[in-house]
TIKOL-397696 format. One record per residue: residue in one letter; x, y negated, z of N, C-alpha, C, O in turn. Coordinates in pm, whole numbers. Atoms other than C-alpha are relative to their C-alpha. Example, Ala and Ser with C-alpha at 12.3 -4.5 7.8 and 13.67 -1.06 7.14 Angstrom:
<sites>
@aa:a | n_px:89 | n_py:119 | n_pz:0 | ca_px:1230 | ca_py:450 | ca_pz:780 | c_px:90 | c_py:-120 | c_pz:0 | o_px:194 | o_py:-118 | o_pz:66
@aa:s | n_px:-82 | n_py:119 | n_pz:-6 | ca_px:1367 | ca_py:106 | ca_pz:714 | c_px:-77 | c_py:-109 | c_pz:73 | o_px:-26 | o_py:-220 | o_pz:90
</sites>
This chain:
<sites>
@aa:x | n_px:41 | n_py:137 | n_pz:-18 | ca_px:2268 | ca_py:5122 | ca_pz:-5140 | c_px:-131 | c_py:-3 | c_pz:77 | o_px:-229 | o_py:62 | o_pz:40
@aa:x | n_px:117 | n_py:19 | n_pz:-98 | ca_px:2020 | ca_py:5025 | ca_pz:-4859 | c_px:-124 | c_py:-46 | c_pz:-122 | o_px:-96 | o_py:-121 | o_pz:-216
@aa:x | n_px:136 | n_py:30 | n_pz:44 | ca_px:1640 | ca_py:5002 | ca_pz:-5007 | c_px:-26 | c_py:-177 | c_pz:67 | o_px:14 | o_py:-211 | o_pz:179
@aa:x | n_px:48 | n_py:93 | n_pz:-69 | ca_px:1499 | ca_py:4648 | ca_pz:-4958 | c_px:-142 | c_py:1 | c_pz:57 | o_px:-224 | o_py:66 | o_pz:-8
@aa:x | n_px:123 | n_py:-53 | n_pz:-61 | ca_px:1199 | ca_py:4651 | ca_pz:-4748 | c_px:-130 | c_py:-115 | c_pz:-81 | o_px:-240 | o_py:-141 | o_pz:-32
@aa:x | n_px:91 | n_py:116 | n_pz:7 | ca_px:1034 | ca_py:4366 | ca_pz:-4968 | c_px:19 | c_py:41 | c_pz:-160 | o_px:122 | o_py:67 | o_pz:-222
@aa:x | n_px:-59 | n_py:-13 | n_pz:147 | ca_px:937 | ca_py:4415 | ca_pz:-5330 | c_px:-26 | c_py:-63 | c_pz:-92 | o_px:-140 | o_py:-111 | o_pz:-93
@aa:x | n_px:11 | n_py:78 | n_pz:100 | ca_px:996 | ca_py:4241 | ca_pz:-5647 | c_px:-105 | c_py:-128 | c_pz:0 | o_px:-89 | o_py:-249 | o_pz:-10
@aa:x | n_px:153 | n_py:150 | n_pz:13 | ca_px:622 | ca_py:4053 | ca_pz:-5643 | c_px:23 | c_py:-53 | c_pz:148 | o_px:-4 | o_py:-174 | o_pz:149
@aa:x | n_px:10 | n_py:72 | n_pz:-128 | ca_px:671 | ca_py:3969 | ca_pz:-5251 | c_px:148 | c_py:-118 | c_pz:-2 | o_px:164 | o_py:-219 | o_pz:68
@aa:x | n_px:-94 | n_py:53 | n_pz:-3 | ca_px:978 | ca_py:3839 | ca_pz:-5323 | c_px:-16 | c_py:-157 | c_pz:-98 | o_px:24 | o_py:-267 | o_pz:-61
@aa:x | n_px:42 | n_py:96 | n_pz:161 | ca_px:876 | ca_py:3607 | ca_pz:-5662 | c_px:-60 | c_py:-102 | c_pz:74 | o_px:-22 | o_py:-218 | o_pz:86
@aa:x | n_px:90 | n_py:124 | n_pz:-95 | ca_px:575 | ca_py:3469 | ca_pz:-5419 | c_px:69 | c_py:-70 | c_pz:73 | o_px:20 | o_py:-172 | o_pz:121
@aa:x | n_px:-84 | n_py:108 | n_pz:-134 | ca_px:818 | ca_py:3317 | ca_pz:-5193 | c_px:80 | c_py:-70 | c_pz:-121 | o_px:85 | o_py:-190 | o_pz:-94
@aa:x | n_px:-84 | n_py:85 | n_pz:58 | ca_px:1028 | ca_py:3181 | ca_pz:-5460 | c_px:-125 | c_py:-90 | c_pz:-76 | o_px:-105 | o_py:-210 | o_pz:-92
@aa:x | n_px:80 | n_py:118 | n_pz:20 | ca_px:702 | ca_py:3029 | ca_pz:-5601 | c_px:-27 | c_py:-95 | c_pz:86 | o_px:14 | o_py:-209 | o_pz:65
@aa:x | n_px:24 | n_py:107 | n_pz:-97 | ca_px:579 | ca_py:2858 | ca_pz:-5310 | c_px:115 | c_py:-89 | c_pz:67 | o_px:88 | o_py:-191 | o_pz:130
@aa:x | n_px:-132 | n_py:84 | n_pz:-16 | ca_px:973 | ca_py:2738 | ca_pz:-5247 | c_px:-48 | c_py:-149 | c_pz:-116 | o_px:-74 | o_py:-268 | o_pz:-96
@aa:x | n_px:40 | n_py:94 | n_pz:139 | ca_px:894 | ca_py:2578 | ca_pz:-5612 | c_px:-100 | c_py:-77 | c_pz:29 | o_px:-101 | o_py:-193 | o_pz:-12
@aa:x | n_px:97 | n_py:132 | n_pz:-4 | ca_px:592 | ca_py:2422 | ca_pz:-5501 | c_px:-50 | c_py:-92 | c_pz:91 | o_px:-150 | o_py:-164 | o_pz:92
@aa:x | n_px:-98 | n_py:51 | n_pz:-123 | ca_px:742 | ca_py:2298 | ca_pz:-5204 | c_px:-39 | c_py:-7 | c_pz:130 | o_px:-44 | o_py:-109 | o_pz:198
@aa:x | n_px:-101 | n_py:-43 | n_pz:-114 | ca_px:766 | ca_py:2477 | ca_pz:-4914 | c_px:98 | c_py:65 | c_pz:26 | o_px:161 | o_py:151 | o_pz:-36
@aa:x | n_px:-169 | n_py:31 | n_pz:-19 | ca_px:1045 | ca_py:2441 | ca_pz:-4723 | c_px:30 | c_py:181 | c_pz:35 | o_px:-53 | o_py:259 | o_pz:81
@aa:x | n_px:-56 | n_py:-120 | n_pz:-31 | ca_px:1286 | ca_py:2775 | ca_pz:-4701 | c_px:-12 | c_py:30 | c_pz:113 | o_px:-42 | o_py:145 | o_pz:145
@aa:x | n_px:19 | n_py:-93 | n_pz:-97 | ca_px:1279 | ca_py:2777 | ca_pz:-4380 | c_px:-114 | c_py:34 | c_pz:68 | o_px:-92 | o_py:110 | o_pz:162
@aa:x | n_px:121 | n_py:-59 | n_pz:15 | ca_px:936 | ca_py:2842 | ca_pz:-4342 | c_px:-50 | c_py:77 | c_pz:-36 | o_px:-160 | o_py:114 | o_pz:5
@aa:x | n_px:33 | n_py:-112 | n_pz:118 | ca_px:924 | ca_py:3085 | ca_pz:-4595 | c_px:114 | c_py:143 | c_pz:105 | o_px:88 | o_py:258 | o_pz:143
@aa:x | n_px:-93 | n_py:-83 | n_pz:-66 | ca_px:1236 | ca_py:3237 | ca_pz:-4414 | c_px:-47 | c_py:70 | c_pz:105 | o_px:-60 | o_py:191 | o_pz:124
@aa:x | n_px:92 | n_py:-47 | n_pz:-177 | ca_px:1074 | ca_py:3258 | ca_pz:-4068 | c_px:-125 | c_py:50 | c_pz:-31 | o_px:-175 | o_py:107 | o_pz:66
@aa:x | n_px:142 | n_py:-99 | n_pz:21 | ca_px:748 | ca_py:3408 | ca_pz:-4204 | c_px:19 | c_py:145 | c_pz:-63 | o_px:-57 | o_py:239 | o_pz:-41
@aa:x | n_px:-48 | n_py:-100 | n_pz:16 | ca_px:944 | ca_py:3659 | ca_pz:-4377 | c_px:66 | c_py:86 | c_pz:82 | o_px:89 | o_py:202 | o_pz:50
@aa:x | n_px:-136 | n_py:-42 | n_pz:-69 | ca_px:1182 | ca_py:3731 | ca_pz:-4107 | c_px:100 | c_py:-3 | c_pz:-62 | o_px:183 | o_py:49 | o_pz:13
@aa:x | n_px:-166 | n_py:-9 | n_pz:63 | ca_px:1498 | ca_py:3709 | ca_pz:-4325 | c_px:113 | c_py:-127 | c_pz:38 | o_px:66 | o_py:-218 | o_pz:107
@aa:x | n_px:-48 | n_py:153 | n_pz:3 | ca_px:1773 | ca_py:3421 | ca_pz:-4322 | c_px:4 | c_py:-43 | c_pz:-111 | o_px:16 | o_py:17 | o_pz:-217
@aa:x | n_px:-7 | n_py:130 | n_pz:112 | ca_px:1775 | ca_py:3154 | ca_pz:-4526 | c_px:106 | c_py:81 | c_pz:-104 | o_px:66 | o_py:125 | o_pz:-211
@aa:x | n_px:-81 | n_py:-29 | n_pz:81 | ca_px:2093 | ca_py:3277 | ca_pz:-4668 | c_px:-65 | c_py:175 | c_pz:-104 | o_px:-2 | o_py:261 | o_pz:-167
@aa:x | n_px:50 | n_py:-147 | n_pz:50 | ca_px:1886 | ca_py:3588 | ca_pz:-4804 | c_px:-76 | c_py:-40 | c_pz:-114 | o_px:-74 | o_py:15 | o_pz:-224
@aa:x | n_px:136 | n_py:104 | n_pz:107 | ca_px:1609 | ca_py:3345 | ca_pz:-4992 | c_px:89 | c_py:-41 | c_pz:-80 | o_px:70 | o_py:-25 | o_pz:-201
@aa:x | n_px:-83 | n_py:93 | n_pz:163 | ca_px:1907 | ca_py:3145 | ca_pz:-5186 | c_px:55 | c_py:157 | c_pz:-95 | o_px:49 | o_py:160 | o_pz:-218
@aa:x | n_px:-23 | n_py:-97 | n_pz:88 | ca_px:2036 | ca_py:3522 | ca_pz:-5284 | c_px:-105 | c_py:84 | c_pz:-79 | o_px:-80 | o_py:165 | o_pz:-168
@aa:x | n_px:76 | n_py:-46 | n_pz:110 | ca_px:1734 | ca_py:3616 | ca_pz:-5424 | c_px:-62 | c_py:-108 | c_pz:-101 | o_px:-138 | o_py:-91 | o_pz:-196
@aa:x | n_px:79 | n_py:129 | n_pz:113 | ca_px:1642 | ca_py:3276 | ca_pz:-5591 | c_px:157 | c_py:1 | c_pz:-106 | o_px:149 | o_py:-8 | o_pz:-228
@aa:x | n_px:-79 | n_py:-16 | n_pz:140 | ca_px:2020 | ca_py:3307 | ca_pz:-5761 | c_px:-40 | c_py:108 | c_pz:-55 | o_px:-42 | o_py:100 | o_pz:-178
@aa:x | n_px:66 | n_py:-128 | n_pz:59 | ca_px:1873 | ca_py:3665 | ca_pz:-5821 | c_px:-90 | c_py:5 | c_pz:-117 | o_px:-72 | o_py:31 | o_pz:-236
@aa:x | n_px:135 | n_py:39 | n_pz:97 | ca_px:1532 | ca_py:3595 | ca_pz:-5956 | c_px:-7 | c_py:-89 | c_pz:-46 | o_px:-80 | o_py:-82 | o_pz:-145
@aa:x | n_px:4 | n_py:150 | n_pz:68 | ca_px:1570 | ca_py:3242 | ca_pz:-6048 | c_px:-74 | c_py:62 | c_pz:-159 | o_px:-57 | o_py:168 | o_pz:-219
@aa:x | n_px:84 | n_py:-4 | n_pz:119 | ca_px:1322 | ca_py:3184 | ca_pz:-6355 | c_px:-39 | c_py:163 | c_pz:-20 | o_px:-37 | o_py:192 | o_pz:-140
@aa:x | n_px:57 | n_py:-137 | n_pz:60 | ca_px:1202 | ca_py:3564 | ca_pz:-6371 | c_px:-149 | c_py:-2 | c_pz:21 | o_px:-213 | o_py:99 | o_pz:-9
@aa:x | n_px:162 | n_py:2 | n_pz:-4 | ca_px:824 | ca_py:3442 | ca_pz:-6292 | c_px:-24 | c_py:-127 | c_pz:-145 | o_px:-127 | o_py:-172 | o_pz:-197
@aa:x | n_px:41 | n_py:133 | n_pz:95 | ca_px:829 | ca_py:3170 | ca_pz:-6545 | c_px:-24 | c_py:8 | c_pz:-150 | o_px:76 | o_py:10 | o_pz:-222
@aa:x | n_px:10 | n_py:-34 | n_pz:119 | ca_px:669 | ca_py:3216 | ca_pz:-6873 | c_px:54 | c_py:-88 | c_pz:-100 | o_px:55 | o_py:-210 | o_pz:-85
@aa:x | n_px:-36 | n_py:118 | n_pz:134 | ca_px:803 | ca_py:3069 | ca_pz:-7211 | c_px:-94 | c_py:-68 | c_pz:-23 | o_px:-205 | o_py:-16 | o_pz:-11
@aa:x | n_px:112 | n_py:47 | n_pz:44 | ca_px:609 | ca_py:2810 | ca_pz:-7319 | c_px:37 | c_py:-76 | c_pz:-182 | o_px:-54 | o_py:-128 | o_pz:-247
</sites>
């Protein structure tokens, strides 16, 4: 399985700042990835930064 070149915490930060709303494809194009890469790691990671409260 190919290595991803981006890890775990670089990945989280982009799904935060999605959350606190900027837009994907901004996030996309600063990453270089496509869009369709950001929704597979937000079904991925979805809630894995978010503490219980």
């Amino acid at each position: 399985m190919k290595k991803s070149k981006f890890t775990e915490g670089q990945i989280i930060k982009a799904l935060k700042e999605n959350e606190e709303g900027r837009k994907v494809g901004d996030i996309s194009c600063e990453m270089g990835i496509d869009t369709s890469t950001f929704y597979y790691w937000r079904k991925k990671y979805g809630g894995a930064w978010r503490l219980p409260t």
